[in-house]
PAMARMI-33815 format. One record per residue: residue in three letters; x, y, z of N, C-alpha, C in turn. Coordinates in pm, whole numbers, plus 50000, padded with zeros to 5 digits. Each point is the difference from the previous one (the first is absolute). Example, Ala and Ser with C-alpha at 12.3 -4.5 7.8 and 13.67 -1.06 7.14 Angstrom:
! residues 2
ALA, 51319, 49431, 50780, 49911, 50119, 50000, 50090, 50120, 50000
SER, 49965, 50105, 49928, 50082, 50119, 50006, 49923, 50109, 50073
This chain:
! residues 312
UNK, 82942, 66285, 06335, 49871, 49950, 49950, 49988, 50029, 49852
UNK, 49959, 49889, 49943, 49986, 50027, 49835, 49857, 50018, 49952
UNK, 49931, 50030, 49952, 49887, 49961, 49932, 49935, 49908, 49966
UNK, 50120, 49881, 49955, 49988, 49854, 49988, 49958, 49955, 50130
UNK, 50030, 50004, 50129, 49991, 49982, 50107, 49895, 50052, 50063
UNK, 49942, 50102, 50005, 49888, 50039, 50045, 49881, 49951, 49897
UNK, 50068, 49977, 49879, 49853, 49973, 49933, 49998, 49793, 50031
UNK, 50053, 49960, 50009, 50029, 49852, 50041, 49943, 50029, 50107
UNK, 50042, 50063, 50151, 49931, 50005, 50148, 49862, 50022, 49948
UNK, 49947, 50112, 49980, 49840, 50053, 49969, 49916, 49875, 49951
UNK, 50058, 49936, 49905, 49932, 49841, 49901, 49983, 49920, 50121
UNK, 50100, 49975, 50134, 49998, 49903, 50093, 49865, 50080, 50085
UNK, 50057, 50069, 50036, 49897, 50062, 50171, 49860, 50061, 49919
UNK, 49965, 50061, 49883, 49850, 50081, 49978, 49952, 49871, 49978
UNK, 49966, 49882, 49997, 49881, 49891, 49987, 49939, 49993, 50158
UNK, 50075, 50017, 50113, 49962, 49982, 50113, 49962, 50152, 50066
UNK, 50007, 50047, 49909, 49926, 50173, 50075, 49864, 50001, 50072
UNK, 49904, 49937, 49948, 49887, 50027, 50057, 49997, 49897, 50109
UNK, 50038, 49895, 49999, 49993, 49966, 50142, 50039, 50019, 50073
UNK, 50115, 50031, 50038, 50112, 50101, 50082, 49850, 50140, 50020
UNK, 49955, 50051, 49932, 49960, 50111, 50040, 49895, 49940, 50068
UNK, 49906, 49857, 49949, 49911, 49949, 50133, 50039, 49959, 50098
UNK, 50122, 49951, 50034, 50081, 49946, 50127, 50038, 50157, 50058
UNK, 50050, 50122, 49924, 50036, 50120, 50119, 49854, 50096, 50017
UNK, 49879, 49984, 49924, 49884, 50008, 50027, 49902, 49962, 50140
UNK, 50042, 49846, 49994, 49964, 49936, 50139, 50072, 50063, 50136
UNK, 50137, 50038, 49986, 50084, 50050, 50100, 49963, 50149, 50075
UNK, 49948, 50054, 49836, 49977, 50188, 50034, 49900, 50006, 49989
UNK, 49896, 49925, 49907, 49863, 50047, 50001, 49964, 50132, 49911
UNK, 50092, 50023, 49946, 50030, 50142, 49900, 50015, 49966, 49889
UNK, 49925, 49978, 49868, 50038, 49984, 49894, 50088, 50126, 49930
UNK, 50006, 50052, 50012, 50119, 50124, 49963, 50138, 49962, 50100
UNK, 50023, 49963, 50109, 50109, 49999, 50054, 50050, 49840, 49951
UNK, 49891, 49944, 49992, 50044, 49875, 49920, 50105, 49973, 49878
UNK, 49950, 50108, 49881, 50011, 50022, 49951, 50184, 50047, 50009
UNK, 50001, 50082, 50072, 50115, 50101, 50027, 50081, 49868, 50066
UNK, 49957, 49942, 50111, 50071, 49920, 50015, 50031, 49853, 49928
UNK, 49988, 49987, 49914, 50010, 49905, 49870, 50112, 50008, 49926
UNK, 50004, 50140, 50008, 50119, 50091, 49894, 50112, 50006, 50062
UNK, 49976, 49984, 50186, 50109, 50032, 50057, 50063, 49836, 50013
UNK, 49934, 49907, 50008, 50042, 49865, 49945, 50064, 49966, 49916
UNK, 49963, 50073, 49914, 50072, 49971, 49859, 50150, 50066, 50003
UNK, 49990, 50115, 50040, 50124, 50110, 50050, 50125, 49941, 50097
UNK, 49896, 49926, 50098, 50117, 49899, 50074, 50032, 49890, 49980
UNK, 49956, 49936, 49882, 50026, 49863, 49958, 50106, 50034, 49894
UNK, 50013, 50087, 49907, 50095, 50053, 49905, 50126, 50042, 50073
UNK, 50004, 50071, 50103, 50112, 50041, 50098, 50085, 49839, 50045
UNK, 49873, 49906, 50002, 50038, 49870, 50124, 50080, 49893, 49854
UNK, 49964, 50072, 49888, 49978, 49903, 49915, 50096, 49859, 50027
UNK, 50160, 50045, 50016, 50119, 49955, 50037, 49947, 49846, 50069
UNK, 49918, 50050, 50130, 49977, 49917, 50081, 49907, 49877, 50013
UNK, 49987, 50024, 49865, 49895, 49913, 49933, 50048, 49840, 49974
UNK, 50024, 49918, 50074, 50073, 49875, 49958, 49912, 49887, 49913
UNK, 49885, 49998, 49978, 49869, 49920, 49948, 50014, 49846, 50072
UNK, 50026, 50031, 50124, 49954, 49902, 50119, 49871, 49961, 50036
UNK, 49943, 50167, 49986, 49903, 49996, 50022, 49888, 50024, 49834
UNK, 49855, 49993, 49990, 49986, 50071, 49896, 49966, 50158, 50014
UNK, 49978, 50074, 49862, 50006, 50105, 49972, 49887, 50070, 50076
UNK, 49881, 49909, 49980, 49877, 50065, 50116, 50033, 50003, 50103
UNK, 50059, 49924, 50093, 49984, 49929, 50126, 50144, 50146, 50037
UNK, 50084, 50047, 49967, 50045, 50107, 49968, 49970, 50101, 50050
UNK, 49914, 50040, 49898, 49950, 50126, 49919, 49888, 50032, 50123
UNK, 49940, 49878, 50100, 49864, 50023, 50091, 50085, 49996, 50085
UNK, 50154, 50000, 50056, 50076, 50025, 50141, 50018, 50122, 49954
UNK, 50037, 50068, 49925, 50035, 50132, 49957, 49871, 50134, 50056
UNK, 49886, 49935, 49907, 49871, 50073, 50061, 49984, 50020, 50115
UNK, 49970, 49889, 50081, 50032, 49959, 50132, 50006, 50105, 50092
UNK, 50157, 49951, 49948, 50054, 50131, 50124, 50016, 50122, 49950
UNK, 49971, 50059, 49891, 49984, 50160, 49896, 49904, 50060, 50114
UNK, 49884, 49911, 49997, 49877, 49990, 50104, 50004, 50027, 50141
UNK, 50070, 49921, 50045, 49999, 50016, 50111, 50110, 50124, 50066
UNK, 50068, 50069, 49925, 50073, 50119, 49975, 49905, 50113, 49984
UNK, 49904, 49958, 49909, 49912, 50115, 49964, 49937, 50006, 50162
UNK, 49946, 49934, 50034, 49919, 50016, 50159, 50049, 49997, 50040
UNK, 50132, 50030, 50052, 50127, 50043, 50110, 49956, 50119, 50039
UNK, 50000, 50074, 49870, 49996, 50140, 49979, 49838, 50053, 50004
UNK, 49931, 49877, 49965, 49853, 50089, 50032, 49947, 49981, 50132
UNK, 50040, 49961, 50039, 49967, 50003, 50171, 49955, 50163, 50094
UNK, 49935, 49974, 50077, 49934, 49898, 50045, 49871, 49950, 49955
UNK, 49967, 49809, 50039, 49919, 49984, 49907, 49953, 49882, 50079
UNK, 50034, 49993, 50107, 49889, 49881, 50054, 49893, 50046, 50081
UNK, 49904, 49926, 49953, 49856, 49993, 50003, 49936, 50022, 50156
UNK, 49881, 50077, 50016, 49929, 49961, 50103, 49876, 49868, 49975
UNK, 49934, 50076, 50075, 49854, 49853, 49989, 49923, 50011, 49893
UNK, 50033, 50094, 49855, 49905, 50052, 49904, 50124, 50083, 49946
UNK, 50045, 49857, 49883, 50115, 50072, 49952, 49978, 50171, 49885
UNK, 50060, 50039, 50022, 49990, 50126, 49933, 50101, 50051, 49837
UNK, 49968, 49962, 49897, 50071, 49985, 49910, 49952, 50102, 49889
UNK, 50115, 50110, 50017, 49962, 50133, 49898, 50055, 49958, 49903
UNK, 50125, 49949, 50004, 50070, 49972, 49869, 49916, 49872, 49898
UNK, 49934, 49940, 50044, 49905, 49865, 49955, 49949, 50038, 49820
UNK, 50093, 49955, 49939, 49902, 50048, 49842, 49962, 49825, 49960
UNK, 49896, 50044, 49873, 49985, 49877, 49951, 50098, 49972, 49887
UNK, 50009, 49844, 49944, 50091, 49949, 49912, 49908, 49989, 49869
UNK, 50030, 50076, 49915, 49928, 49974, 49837, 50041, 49847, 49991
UNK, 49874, 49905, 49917, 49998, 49924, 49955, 50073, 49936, 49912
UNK, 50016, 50135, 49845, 50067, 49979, 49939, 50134, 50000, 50027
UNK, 50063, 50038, 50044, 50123, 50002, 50081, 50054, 49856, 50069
UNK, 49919, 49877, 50002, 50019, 49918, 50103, 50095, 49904, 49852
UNK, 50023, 49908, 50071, 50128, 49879, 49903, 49850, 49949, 49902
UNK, 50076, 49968, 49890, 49873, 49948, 49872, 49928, 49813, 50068
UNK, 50155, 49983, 50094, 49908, 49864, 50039, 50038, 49988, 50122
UNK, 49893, 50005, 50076, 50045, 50053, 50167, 49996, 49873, 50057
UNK, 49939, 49841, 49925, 50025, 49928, 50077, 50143, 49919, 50004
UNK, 50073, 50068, 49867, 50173, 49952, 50044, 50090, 50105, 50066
UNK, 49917, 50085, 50020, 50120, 50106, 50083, 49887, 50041, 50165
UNK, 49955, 49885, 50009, 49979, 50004, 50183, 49827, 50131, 50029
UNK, 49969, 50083, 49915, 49887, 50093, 50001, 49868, 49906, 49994
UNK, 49979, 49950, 50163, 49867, 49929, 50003, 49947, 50136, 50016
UNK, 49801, 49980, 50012, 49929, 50092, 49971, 50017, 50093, 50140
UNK, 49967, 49904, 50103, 50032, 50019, 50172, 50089, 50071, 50016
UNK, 50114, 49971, 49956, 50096, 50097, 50017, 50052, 50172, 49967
UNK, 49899, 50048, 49904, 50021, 50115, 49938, 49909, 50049, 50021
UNK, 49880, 49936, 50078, 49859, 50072, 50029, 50046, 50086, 50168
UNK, 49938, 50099, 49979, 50044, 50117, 50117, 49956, 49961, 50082
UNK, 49939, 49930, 50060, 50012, 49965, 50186, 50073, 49885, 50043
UNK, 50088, 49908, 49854, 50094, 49991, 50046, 50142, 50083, 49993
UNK, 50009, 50108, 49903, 50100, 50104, 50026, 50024, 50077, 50108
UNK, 49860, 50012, 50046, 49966, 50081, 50186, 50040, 49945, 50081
UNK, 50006, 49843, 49982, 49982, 49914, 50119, 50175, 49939, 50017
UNK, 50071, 50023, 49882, 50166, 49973, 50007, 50038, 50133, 50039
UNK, 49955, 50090, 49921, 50050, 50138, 50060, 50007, 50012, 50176
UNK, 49934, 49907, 50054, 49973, 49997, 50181, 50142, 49931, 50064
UNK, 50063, 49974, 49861, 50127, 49900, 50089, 50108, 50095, 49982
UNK, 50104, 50001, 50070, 50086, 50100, 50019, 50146, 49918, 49879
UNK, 50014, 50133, 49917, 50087, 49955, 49916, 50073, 49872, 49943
UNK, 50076, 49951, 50140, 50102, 49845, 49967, 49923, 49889, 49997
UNK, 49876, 50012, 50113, 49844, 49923, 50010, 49923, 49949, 49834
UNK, 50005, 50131, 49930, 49965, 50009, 49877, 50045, 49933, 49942
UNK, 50147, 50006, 49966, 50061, 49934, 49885, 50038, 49893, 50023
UNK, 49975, 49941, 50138, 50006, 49884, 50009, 49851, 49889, 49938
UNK, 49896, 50079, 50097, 49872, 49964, 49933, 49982, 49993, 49852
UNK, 50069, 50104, 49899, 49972, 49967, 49882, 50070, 49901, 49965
UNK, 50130, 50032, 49976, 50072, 49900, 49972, 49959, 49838, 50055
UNK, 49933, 49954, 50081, 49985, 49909, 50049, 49855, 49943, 49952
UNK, 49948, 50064, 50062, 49843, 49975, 49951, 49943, 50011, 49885
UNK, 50036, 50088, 49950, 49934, 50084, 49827, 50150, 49925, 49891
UNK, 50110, 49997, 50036, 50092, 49989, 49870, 50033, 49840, 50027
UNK, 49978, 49975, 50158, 50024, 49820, 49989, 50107, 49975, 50007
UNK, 50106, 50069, 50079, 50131, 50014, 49994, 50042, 49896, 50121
UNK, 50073, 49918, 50005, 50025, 49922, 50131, 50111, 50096, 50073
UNK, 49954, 49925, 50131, 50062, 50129, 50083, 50172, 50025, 50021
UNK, 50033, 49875, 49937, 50188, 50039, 49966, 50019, 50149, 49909
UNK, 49947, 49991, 49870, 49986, 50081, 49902, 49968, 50115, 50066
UNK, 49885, 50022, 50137, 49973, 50114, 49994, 50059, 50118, 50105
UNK, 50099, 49892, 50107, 50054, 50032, 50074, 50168, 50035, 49969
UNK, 50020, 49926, 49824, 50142, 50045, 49964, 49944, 50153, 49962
UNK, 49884, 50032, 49934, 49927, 50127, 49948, 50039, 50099, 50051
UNK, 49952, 49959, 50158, 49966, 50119, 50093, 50154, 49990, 50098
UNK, 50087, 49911, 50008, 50120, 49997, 50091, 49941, 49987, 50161
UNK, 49948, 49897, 49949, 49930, 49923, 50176, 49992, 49884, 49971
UNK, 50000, 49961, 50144, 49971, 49873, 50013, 49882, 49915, 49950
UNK, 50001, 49825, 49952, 49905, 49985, 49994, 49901, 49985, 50116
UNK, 50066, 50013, 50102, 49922, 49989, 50143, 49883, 50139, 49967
UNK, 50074, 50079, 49998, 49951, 50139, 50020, 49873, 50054, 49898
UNK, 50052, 49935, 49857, 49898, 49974, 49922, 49863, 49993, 50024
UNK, 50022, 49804, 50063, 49910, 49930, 50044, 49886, 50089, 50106
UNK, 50076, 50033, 50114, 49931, 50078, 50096, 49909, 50125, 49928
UNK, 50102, 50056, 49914, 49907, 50137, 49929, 49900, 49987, 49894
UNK, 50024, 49856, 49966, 49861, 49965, 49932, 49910, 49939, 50087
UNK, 50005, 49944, 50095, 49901, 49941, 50111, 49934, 50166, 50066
UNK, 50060, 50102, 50010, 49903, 50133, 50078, 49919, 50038, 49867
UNK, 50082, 50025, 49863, 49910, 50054, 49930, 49889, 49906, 49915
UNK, 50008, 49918, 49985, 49883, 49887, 49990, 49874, 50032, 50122
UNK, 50038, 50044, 50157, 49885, 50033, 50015, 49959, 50105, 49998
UNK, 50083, 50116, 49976, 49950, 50116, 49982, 49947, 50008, 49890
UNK, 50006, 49899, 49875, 49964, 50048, 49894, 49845, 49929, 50028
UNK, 49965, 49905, 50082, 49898, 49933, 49977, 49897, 50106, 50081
UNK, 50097, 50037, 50129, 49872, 50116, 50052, 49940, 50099, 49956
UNK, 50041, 50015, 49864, 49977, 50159, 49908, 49904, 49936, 49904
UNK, 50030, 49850, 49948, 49956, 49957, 49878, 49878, 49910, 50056
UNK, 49895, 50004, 50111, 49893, 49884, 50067, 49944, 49933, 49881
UNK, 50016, 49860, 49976, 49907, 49940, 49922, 49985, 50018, 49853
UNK, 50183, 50031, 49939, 50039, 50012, 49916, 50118, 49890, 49961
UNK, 49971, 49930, 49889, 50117, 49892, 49949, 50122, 50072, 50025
UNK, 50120, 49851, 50082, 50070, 50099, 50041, 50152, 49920, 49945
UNK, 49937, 49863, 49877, 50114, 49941, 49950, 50020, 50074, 49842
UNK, 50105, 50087, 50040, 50016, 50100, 49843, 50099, 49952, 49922
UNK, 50073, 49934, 49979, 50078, 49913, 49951, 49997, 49946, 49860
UNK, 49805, 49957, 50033, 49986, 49932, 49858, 49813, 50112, 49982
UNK, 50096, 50040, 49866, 49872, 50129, 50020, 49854, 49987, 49928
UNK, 49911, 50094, 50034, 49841, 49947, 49956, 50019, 50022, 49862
UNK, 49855, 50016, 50053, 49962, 50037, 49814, 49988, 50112, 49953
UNK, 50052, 50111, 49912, 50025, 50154, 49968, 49902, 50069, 49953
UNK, 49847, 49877, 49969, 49865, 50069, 49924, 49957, 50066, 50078
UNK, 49898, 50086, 50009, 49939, 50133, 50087, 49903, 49911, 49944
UNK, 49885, 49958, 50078, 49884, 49910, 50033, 49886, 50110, 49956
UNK, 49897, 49889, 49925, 49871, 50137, 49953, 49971, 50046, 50096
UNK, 49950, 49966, 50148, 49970, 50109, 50088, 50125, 50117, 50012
UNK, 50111, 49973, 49957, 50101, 50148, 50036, 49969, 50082, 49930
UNK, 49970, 49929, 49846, 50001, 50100, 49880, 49887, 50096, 50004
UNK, 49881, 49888, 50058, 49863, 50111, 50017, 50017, 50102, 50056
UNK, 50056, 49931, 50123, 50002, 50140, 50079, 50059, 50115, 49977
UNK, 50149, 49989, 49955, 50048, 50112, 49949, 49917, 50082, 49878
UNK, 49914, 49929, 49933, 49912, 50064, 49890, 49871, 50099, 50095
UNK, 49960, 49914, 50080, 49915, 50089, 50060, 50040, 50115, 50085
UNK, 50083, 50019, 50028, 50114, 50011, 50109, 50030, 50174, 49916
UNK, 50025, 49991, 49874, 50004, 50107, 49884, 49865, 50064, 49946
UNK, 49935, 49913, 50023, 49818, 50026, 49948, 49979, 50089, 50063
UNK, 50009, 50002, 50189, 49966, 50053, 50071, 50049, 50135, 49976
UNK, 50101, 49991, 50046, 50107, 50134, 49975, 49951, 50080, 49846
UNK, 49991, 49958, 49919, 49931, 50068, 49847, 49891, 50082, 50032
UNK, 49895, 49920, 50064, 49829, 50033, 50006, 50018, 50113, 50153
UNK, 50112, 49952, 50059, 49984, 50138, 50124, 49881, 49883, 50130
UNK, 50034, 49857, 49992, 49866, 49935, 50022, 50071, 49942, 50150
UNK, 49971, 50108, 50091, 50043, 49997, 50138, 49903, 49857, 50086
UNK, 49920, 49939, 49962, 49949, 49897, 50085, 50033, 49833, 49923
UNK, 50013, 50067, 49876, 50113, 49879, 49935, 50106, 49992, 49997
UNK, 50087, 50061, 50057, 50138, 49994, 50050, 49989, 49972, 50124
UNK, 49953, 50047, 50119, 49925, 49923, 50122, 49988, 49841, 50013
UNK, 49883, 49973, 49862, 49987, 49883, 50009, 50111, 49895, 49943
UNK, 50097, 50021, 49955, 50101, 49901, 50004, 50105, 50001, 50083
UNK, 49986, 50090, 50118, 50086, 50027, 50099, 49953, 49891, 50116
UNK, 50115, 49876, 50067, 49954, 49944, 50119, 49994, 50093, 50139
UNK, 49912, 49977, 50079, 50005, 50072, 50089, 50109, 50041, 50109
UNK, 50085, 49872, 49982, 50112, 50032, 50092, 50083, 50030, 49867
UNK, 50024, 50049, 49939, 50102, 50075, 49870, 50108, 50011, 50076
UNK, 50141, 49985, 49948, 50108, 50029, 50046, 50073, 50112, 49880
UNK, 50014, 50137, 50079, 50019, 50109, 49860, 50131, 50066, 50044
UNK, 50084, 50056, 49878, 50081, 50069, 50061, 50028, 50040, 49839
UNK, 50002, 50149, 50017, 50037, 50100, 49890, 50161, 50031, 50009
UNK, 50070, 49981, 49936, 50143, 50068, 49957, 50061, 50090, 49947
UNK, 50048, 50109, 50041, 50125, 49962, 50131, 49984, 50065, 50140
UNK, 49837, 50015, 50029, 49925, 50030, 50135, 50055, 49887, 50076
UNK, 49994, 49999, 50145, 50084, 49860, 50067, 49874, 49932, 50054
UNK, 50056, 49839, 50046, 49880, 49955, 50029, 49883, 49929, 49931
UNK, 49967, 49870, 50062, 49923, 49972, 49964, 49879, 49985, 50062
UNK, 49846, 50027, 50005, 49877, 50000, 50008, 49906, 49884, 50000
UNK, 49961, 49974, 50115, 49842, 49902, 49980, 49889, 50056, 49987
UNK, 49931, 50024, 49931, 49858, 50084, 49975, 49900, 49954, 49928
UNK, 49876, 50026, 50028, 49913, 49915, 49944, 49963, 50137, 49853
UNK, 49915, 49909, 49877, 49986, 50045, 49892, 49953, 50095, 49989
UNK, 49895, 50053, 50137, 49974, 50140, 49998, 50075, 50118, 50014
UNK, 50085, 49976, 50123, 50148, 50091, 50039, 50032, 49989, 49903
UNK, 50052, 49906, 49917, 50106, 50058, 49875, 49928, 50063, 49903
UNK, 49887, 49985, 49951, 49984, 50073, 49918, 49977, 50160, 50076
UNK, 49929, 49971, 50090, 49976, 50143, 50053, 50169, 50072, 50019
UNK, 50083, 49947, 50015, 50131, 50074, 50016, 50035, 50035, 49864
UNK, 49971, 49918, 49918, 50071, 50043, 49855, 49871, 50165, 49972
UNK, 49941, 49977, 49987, 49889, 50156, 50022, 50042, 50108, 50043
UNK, 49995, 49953, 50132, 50021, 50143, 50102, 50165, 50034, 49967
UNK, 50090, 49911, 49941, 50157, 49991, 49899, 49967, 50134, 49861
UNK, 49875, 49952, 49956, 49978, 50133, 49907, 49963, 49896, 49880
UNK, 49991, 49858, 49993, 50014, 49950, 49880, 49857, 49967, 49963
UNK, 49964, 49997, 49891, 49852, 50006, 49935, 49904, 50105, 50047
UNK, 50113, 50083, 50049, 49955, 50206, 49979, 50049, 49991, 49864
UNK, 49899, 50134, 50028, 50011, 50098, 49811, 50150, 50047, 50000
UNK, 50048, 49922, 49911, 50163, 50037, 49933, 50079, 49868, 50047
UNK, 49938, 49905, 50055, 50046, 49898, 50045, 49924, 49873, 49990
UNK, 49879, 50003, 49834, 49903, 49906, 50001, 50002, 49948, 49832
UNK, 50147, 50019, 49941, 49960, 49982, 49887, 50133, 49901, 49989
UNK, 49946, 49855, 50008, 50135, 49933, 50000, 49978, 49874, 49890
UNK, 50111, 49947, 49991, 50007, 49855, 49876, 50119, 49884, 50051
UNK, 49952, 49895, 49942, 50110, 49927, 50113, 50042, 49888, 49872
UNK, 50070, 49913, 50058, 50078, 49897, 49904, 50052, 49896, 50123
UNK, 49953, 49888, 49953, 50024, 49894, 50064, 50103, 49942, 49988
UNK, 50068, 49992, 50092, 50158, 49958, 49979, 50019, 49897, 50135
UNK, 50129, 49950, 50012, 50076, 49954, 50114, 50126, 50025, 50048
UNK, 50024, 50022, 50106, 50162, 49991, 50070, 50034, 49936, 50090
UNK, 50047, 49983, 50066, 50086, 49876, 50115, 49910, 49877, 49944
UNK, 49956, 49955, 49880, 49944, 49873, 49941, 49846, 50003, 50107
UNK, 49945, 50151, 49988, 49879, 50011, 50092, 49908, 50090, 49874
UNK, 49834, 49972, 49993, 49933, 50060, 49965, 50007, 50145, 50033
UNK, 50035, 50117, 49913, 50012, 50152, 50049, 49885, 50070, 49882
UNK, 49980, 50124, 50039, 49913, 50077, 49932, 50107, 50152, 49994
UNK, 50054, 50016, 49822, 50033, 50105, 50007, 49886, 50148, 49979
UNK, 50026, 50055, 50107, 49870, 50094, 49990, 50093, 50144, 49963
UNK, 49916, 50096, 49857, 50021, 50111, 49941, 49905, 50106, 50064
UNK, 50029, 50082, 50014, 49874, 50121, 50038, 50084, 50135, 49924
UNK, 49897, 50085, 49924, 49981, 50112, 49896, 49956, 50095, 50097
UNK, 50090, 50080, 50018, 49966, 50122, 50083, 49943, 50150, 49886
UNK, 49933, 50076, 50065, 49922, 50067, 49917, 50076, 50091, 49884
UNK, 49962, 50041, 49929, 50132, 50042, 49895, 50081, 49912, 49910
UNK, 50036, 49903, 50081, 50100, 49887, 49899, 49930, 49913, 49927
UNK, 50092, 49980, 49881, 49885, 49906, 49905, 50042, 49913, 49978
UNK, 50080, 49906, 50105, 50033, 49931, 50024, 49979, 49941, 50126
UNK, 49956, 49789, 50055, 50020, 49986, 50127, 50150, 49960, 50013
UNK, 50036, 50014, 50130, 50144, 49963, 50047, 50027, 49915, 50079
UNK, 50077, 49876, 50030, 50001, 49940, 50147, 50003, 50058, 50123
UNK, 49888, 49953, 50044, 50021, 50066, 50137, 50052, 49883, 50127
UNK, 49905, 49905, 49973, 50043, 49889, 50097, 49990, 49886, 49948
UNK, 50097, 49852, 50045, 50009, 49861, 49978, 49929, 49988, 50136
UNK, 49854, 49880, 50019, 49987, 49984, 50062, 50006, 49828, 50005
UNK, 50070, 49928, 50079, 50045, 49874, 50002, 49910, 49942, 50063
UNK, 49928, 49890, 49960, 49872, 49928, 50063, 50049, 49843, 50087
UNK, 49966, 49993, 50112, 49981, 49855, 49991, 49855, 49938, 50038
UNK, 49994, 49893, 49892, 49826, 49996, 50055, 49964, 49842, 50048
UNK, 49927, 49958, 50049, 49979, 49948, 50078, 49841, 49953, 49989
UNK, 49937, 49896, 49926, 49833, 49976, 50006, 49949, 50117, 49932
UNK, 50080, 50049, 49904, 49885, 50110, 49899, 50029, 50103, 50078
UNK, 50072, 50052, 50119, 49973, 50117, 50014, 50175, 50037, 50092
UNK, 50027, 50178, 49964, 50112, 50039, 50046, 50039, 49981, 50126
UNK, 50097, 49932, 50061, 50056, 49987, 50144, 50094, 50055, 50028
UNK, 50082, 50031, 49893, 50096, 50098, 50035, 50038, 50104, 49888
UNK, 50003, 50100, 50023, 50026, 50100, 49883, 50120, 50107, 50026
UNK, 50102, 50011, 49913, 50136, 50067, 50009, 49978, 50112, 49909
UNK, 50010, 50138, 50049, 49976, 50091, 49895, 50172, 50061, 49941
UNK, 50052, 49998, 49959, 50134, 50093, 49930, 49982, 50143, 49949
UNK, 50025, 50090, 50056, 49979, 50119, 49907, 50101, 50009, 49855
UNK, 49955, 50001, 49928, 50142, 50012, 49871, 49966, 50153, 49926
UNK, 49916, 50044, 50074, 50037, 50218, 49976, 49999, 50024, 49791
UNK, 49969, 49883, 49937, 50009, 50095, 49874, 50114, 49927, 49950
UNK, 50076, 49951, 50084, 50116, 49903, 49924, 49987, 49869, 49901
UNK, 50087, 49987, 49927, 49958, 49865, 49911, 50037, 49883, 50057
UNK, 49887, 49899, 49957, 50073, 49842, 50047, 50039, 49914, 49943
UNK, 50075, 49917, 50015, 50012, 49886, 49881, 49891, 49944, 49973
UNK, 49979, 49973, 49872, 49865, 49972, 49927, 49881, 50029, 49990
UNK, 50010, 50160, 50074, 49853, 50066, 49980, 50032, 50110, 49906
UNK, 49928, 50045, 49913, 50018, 50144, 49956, 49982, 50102, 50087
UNK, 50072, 50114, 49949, 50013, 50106, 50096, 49875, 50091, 50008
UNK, 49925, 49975, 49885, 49841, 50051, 50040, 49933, 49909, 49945
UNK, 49827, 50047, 50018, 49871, 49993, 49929, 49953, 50091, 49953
């Protein structure tokens, strides 16, 4: 290996990094293992380089490589199929900034990166998966995706016919042609809400955080397991009797942001002594008629994120 050569490979494969990391994103649901596994793409495409005949193109490649990096990675994380209320500790969110600069030529409809559909692929068992993406989300005909995976196109076919309905039973009354993707604006009712959403949390204003909560709320804090139906009183009353908007736990600041291409609220809280606030939690909104229907909490402990500062 020369220098000349690795710096020639690097010029070919780093333009397609971030989508590769949204295609092994969709697979793991881990933006850090994404990540890791991106690199390990790259690692086995340089090894494969040889085998590279440009039959095919360089993407079309570079996303069989991921692929199966992927489906290697969940070999090993097993076990991992689901009961009736999938349970997903490993579940992080995907920074925004992080996503491809133009997601509608590299396949990142909005549907697709928003977390209940990451929950709801995560329900299909590995080969299920990458068939579903590849098929559904990348638009791959099923020759292409069955040379991918070393199956049949029969077999394909069949494994996209189960996970099409598993994905529809997770996703009720959600667009379910992702192919050709929406629109990436966060709508003034998202934006409000996430503003009020921070208001609340500032002022300590426990019946205005209530009131933008739907009653059937769908909640689930991370990396606690499980997800929750509870009405706006339970949750707030749980976040309380949790200790939060107690004394040493009431002095917070937030910043309106997004991830999986979803309205989020990064929330800071200043514990007593520090003169500084810190992240404490991303809370991922989806809203629905002005008000929260589903809410994803992330703990991020003080850690930095892409494109937030590390304090207030």
């Amino acid at each position: 290996m020369t220098m000349t050569d690795a710096a020639r490979f690097a010029l070919l494969v780093e333009p397609h990094r971030r989508e590769l990391q949204v295609h092994c994103y969709r697979m793991l649901a881990n933006f850090e293992d994404a990540q890791d596994l991106t690199q390990e793409t790259f690692l086995r495409a340089w090894h494969k380089r040889e085998s590279f005949q440009g039959h095919a193109a360089l993407r079309t490649w570079l996303y069989r490589i991921a692929t199966n990096a992927c489906l290697d990675f969940l070999d090993k994380r097993r076990p991992e199929l689901p009961g009736t209320d999938l349970e997903l500790p490993h579940l992080r969110p995907y920074p925004d900034p992080m996503l491809p600069e133009d997601p509608q030529d590299s396949a990142v409809a909005r549907e697709t990166i928003e977390l209940a559909f990451i929950v709801a692929v995560q329900h299909l068992p590995p080969r299920q998966r990458a068939v579903f993406v590849l098929r559904d989300v990348l638009g791959w005909p099923a020759s292409a995706a069955a040379g991918a995976l070393e199956l049949t196109v029969a077999s394909v076919t069949s494994a996209l016919q189960r996970a099409r309905v598993t994905v529809r039973e997770q996703l009720p009354g959600r667009r379910l042609d992702w192919r050709h993707p929406a629109t990436h604006e966060l709508s003034g009712d998202e934006r409000g809400v996430v503003k009020a959403y921070i208001d609340a949390h500032e002022r300590n204003d426990l019946d205005g955080l209530a009131a933008l909560l739907r009653d059937d709320l769908r909640f689930a804090m991370l990396p606690d397991p499980g997800t929750v139906l509870r009405t706006a009183k339970d949750a707030v009353d749980g976040w309380v009797s949790g200790g939060l908007f107690e004394r040493g736990h009431d002095d917070w600041r937030g910043i309106p942001t997004t991830v999986n291409r979803m309205p989020a609220a990064a929330l800071y809280l200043r514990s007593p002594g520090d003169p500084a606030h810190r992240p404490f939690a991303i809370a991922a909104l989806h809203v629905v008629d002005g008000k929260i229907a589903e809410l994803t909490g992330f703990d991020v402990g003080g850690t930095p994120w892409p494109g937030l500062p590390p304090t207030l």
